[in-house]
N, C-alpha and C positions, 0 to 999 in steps of 0.2 A: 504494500500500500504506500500510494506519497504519501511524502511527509505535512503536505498540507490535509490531505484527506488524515492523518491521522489524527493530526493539531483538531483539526472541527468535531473527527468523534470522543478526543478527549474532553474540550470544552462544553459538549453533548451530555458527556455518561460520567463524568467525574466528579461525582456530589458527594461520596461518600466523607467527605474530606476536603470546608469552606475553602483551607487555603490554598489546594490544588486549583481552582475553578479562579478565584481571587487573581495565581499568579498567571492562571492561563487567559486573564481577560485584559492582563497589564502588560502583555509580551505581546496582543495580537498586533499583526501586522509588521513586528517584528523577525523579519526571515532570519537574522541567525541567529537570535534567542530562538526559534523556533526549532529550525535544524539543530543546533546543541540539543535538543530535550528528546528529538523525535528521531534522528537518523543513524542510532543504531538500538539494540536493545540491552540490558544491562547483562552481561553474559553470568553465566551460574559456572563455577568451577567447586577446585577442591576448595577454596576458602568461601563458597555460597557467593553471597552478593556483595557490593561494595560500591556506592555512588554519594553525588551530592546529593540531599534531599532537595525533594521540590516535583515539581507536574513533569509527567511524560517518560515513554520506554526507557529512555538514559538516564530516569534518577531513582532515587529511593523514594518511593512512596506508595498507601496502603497498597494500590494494584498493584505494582509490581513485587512486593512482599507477598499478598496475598495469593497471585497468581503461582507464585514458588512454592508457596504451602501448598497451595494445590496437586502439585506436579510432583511435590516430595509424600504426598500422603497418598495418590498413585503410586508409586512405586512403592512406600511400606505395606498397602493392602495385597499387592503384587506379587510383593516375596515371605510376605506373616500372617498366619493368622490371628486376629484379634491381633494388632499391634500396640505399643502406646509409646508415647514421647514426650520426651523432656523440654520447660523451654524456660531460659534465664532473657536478663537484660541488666543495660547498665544506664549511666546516668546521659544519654544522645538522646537530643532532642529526639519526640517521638517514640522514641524505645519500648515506652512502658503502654502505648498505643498499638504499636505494630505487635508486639508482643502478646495482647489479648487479640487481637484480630486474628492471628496465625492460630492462636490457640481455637477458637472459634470455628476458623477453617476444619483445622484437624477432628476435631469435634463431630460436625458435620459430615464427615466420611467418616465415621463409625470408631475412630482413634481415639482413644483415652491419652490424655492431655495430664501431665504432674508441671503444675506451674510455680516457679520462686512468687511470694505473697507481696515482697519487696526487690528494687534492685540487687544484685548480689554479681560478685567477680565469674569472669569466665572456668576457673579451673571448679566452682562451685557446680556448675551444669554437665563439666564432665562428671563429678563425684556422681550427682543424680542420674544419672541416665543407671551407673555401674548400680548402685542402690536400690534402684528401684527396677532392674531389669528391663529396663524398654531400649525401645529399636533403631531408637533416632531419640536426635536431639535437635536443638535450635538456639543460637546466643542472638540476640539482637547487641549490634555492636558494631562500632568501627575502628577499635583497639587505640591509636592512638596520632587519626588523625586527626585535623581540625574539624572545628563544632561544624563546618557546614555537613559531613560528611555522616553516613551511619552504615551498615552494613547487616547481613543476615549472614551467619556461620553456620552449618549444616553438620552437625556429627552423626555414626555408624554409633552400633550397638556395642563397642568395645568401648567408647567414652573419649574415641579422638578422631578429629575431622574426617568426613568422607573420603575414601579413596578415589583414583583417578576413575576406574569403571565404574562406584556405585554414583557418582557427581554427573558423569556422561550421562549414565542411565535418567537419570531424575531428570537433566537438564531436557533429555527427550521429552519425556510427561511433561514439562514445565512448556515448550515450544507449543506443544498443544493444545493450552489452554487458553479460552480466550480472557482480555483482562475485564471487562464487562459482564461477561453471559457464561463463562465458566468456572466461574470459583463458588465454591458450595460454601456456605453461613448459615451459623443456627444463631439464637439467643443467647450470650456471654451466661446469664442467672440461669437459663433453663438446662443448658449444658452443667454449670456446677450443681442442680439440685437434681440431674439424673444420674450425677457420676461420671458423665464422661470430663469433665474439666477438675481438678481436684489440687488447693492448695498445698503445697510445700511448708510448712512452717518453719519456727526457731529450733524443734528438736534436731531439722533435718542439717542444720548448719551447724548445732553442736555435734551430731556426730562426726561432721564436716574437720570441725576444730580440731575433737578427740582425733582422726586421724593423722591430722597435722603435725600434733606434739609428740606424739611418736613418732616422730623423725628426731626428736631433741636427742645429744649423745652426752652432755654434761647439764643435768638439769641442774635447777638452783643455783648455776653461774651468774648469771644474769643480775641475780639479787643481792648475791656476793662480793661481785668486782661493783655494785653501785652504776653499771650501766646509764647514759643520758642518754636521750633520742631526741631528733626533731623529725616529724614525720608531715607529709602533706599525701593525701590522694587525689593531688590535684583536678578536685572538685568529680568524682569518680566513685567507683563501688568497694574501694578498699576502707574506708575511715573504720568501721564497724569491725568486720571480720579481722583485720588487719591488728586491729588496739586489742578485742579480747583478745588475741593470741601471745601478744607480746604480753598479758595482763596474766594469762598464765602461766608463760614462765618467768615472771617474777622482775619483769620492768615496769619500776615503778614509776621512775621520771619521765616522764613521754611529753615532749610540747609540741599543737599541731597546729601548723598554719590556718589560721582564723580564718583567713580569705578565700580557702581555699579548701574547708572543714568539708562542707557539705554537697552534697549532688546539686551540679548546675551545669546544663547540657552547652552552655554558654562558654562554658568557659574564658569567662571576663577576665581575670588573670593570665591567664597561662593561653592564648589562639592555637599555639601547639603543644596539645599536651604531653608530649613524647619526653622518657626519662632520659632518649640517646642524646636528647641537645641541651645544653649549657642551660638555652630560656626558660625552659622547664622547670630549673634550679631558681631561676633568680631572684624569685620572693622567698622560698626556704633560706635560701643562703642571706638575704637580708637579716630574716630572722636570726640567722647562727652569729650574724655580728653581736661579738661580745660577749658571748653566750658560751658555757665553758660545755658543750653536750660533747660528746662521746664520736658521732654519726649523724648523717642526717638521711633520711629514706624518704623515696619518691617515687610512688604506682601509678602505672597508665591509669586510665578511665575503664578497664574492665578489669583492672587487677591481675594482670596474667603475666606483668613486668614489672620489676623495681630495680631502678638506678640508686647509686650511693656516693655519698660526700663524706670525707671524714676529716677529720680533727687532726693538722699536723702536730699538735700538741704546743701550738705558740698561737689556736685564738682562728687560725687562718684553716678552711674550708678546701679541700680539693677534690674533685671529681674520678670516680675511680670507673672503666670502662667495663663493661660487661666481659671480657675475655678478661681482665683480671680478676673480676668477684669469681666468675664459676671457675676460674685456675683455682684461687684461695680453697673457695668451700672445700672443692675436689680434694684439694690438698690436706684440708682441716679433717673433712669424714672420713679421709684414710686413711689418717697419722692419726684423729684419736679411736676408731674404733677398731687399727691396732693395737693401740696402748690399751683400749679396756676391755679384749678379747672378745668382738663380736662384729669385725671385719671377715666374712665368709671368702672359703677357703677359695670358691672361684667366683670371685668380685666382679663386676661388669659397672663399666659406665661410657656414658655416651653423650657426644655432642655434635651438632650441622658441621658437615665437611669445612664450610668457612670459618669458623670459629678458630681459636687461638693452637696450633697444635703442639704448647707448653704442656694444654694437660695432657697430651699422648704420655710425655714424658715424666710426669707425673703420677699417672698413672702405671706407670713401668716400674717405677720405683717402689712399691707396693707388690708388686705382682698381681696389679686389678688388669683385667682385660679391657679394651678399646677400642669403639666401635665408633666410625666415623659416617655420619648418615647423612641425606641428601638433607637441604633448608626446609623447613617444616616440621611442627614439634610432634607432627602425627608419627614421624617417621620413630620417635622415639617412646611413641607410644604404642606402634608394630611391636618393638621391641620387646618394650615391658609384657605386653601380650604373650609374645612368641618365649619369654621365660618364664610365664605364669600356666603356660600349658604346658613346658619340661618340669612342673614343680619345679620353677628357679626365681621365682618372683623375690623374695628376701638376698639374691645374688646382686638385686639392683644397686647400687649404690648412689646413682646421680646422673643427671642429664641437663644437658645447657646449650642455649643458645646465645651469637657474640650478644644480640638485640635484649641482653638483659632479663632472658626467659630461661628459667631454673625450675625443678625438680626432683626432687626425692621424696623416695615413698611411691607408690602404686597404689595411693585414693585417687587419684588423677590421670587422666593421660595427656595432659595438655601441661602447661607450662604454670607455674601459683607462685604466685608473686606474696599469696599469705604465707604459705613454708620456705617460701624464699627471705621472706623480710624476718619470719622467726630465726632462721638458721643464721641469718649475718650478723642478726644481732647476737645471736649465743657466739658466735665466732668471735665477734668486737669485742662481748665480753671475759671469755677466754684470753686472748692475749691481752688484753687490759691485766685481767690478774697477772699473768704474766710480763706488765710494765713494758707491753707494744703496744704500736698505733695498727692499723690495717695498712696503713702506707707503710711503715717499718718489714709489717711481714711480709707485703710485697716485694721489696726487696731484698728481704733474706731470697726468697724463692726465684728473683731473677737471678740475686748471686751464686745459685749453685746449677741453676740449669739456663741462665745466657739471658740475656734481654730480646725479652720479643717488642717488637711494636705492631700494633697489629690494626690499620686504619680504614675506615669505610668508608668511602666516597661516593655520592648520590646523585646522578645527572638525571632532571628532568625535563621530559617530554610529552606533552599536553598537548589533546585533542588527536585530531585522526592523523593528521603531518607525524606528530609524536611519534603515533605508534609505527607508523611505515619507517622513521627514522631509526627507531630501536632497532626493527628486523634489518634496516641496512649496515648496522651494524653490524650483529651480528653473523650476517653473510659476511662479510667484509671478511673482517678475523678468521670465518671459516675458509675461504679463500687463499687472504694474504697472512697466514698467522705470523708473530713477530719471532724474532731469531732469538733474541735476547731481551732482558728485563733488568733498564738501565747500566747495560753494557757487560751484566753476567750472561753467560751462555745459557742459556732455556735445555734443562736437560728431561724433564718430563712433562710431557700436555696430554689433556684430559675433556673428550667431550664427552659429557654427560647424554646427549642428544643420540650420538650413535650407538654409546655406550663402547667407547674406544678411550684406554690408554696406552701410551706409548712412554717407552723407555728409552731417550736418545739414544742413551751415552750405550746401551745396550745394544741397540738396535730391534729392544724387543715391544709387540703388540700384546694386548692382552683383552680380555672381556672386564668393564665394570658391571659386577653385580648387583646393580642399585637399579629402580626405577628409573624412564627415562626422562629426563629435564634438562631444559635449554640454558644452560651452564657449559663453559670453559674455564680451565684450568692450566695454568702455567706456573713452572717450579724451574728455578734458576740454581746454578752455582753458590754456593752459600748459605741456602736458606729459603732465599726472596723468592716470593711468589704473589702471584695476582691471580683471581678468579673472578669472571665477572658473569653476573646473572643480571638475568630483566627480572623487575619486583612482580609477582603472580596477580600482586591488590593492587600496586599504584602505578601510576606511567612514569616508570624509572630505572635507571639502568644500577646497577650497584656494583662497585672493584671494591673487592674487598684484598687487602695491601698486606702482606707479611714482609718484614725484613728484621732480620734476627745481628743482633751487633755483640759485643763486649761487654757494649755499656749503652747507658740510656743517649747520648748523643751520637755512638759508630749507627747506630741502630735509626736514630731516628733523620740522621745524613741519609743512609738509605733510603728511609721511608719518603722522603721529601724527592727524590731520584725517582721513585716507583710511581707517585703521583701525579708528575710531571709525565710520563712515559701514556696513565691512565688517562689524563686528561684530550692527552696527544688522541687518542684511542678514540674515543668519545665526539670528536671535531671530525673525525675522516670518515669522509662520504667516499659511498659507494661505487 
């Protein structure tokens, strides 16, 4: 259909929702507001949906949420009988709208529905799904983009995102529905008082908790070393779950950014609420001026990440990257649950191929095994799965991503940024008694295993030009791959696409065993390496930078060399 004819049936059928109709009567006659809304449709993958909210096939709104429920609740009648599914949300505008809509859907085709009562963090919805046995799940979220932005996440009956075939399949049903005349709705009240929609309460989050704090490996620390915190959820679904947990194990001093306390899909402080950039920081770290805290913690809007600022012990705030927190933990649960005899004898932990590969080494040291997975926290929660059916689930030890997404424990299969923020604070507290900073212990652990620098670099490309320019990248490289990486010789590349790695210096080929994804991989002389992927949710290309030195400045001359080389990359057309 044109894109005019579809602008007139949306301004036609789009009542369900004033502001849909509002925006589409203040864009008329508008042809490229128009086209942006109307000329493509919001594609469904392994991460579900992701757009700006607002009127038409290109954004988030009830139809095009509801039309997915549709299409996912065909497929769960398709492959279960009597299905039922899970569905959270967080604090995005809309969220807690889209969120009973979807529930309604599901309803409507005969699915039992277990709904969070209140907003609650992503790793909360995997818990549910695993709890209550159902077959699917659903987050409403858009993790940690800005407020225009919101998303639908689709998880499998295991408790972590759809795979590549059951997301294809669904996206089928989904293509088939119309956004009008084929989405099935009952009554939100008559649905709860027949059964098919049924609250979640506070029990279901405390048992959420209870399995949280079993992960703790020196309890009562916390309370002993006198731990301070300064905490924000920047304006998100962590404030609650987040504070009882740190409340039980025994941090008492906690101070939370005021501004920033409570769910506001707005996000009037913080436009990007992301823990990876500095501005995300910059009203906590006001607050730490002068402030003698310990740490300061900082979770996206769905809770599924937290970034950290620590105390160099003179007053002054420094930002610690996600490739260093999960090196530490790593470090931390395998050195103490050495020391207190309940580090299992074949340990396993895991993190996305880009990530820091310190902890490889790290991990060696221990004698834990190491499993290096494609980007995506699903992939590590295959895993958890795949040792939970060798009776090996208690062999897990930890799992991370660089993006600040951590895991221990199997209540989860996604990434929780509530057992993340309890374990770094047992860790802070930990070497506190022991008269460290987290910065100190990071550098004990580059001193004995090398300084990694490890940087990410984010090129974007927006709108439909964008994305044809991403792929001309991408061929490009496939094409003219480069020889060297700032002048070391490239001795192994890696296309994740064909599922081909090569051994230069070898002269050898080999099969990668991993799913396939449109990822490259280049590994130099030295260390240096670059991989660069296009983002699955956002129009971006990502090089992600390793350059391994001596010391913090051989290392980061490097890394300054590699970016130069990335950006080169990024500029050359086709």
């Amino acid at each position: 259909m044109e894109i005019k004819k579809l602008y007139d049936e949306w301004l036609k059928n789009a009542n369900a929702d004033p502001d849909l109709i509002a925006e589409l009567k203040e864009i008329g006659g508008n042809d490229e507001e128009i086209n942006d809304r109307f000329y493509t449709e919001l594609e469904f993958g392994t991460a579900g949906l992701r757009g700006v909210i607002g009127a038409g096939t290109n954004r988030m709104n009830v139809y095009t949420v509801c039309r997915a429920t549709q299409g996912l609740a065909d497929f769960l009648n398709a492959h279960y009988d009597n299905p039922s599914c899970a569905i959270g949300y967080d604090s995005r505008i809309k969220s807690d709208y889209f969120s009973k809509e979807a529930a309604k859907t599901l309803a409507a085709n005969g699915i039992k529905v277990y709904i969070y009562e209140e907003l609650e963090p992503t790793p909360c919805l995997s818990y549910a799904i695993r709890k209550f046995g159902t077959q699917g799940g659903i987050i409403l979220t858009a993790s940690h983009n800005p407020a225009k932005y919101n998303g639908y996440k689709c998880y499998d009956y295991n408790g972590y995102q759809m795979t590549d075939e059951e997301a294809a399949e669904t996206y089928e049903y989904i293509k088939k529905v119309d956004y009008f005349t084929g989405i099935k709705s009952m009554d939100f009240d008559e649905a709860v008082n027949s059964g098919l929609i049924e609250y979640m309460g506070q029990d279901v989050i405390e048992s959420f908790l209870d399995e949280v704090q079993k992960q703790c490996v020196n309890p009562g620390i916390c309370e002993k070393a006198g731990l301070k915190v300064i905490y924000t959820p920047l304006n998100g679904t962590g404030n609650k779950p987040v504070r009882r947990i740190l409340s039980r194990i025994g941090v008492k001093d906690i101070y939370i950014v005021p501004d920033q306390e409570n769910p506001d899909g707005n996000f009037p402080t913080c436009p990007y609420p992301n823990p990876e950039i500095r501005q995300a920081f910059e009203l906590a770290l006001k607050v730490a001026e002068g402030n003698d805290a310990d740490i300061l913690l900082a979770t996206d809007p769905d809770c599924d990440r937290v970034g950290i600022a620590v105390n160099d012990g003179n007053g002054k705030f420094e930002l610690m990257s996600g490739n260093e927190v999960g090196a530490m933990l790593l470090n931390y649960l395998l050195s103490q649950r050495k020391a207190n005899g309940t580090l299992p004898e074949h340990a396993v932990a895991a993190k996305s191929f880009v990530s820091t590969d310190l902890a490889q080494e790290i991990a060696k040291k221990y004698g834990c095994e190491f499993k290096n997975l494609l980007t995506g926290f699903k992939y590590i929660g295959e895993l958890i799965t795949k040792l939970e059916a060798e009776g090996r689930a208690d062999d897990f030890i930890m799992g991370f991503e660089e993006s600040y997404g951590y895991l221990a424990g199997t209540h989860a299969r996604d990434k929780d940024a509530v057992v993340g923020s309890m374990l770094i604070c047992e860790m802070a507290a930990y070497y506190k008694s022991q008269g460290k900073t987290l910065l100190e212990v990071m550098a004990d652990i580059y001193a004995e295993f090398g300084y990694y620098c490890n940087t990410v670099k984010s090129y974007e490309f927006d709108g439909a030009a964008g994305m044809k320019k991403m792929q001309q990248i991408m061929d490009n490289l496939r094409k003219n791959p480069p020889k060297d990486l700032a002048g070391a010789e490239i001795t192994y590349t890696a296309d994740y696409e064909t599922s081909v790695e090569k051994d230069l210096e070898a002269g050898t080929e080999s099969k990668i065993d991993l799913p396939k994804s449109n990822v490259l991989a280049y590994k130099a002389k030295g260390g240096s390496g670059l991989i660069v992927r296009p983002s699955g949710t956002e129009p971006k290309i990502k090089a992600y930078i390793t350059a391994i030195g001596t010391d913090k400045a051989s290392a980061e001359e490097k890394a300054e060399k590699l970016i130069a080389e990335a950006n080169s990359i990024m500029n050359t057309e086709a």
